[in-house]
C-alpha positions in Angstrom: 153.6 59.0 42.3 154.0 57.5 45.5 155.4 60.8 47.3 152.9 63.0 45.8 149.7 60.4 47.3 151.4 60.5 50.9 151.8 64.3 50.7 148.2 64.7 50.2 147.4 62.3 52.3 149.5 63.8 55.3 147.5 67.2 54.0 144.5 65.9 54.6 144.6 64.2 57.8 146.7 67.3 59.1 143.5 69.4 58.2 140.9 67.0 59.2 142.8 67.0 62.7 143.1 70.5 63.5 139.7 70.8 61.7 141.5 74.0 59.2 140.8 74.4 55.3 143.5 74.2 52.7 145.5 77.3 52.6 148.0 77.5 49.6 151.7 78.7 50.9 152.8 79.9 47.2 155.1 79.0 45.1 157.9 81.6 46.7 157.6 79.5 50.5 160.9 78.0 50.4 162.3 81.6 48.4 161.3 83.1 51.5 163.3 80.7 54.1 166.5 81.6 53.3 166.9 85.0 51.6 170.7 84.6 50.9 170.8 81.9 49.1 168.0 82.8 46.7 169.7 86.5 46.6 172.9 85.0 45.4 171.4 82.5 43.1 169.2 85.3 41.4 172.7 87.3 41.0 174.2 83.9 39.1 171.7 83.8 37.2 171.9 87.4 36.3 175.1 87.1 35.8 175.0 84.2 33.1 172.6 86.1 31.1 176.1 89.1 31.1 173.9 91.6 33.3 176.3 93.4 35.7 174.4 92.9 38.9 174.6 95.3 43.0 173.0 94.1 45.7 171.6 96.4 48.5 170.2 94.9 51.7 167.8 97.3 53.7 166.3 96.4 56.7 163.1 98.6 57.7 160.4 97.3 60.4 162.1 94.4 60.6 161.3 93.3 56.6 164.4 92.4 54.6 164.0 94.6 51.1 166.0 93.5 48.1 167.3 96.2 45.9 168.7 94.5 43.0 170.1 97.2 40.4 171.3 96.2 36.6 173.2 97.2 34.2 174.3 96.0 30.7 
């Protein structure tokens, strides 16, 4: 209880400082920090459910697109 009180606390004074609003970062923020590790998680978790999984990486403008193609 503790954490979550100081987290919105921190919240708070951050946007009463800069004078911002509350801006929601989504659910996929920390998804998005390191794409490797959630691509090979997915792939384990693919996996456990017996799905036969490729992985193709293609960069284009500088935006990492995951191409994730299954088979049973």
């Amino acid at each position: 209880m503790l954490p979550i009180a100081a987290s919105i606390l921190t919240a708070a004074c951050r946007m009463l400082k800069h004078g911002t609003s509350y801006q929601n970062l989504g659910p996929t923020l920390f998804d998005n920090r390191n794409k490797a590790r959630h691509a090979v998680r997915q792939v384990n978790r693919w996996h456990s459910l017996r799905f036969e999984v490729q992985i193709t990486l293609t960069c284009y403008f500088r935006v990492l697109i995951l191409t994730i193609l299954l088979s049973c």
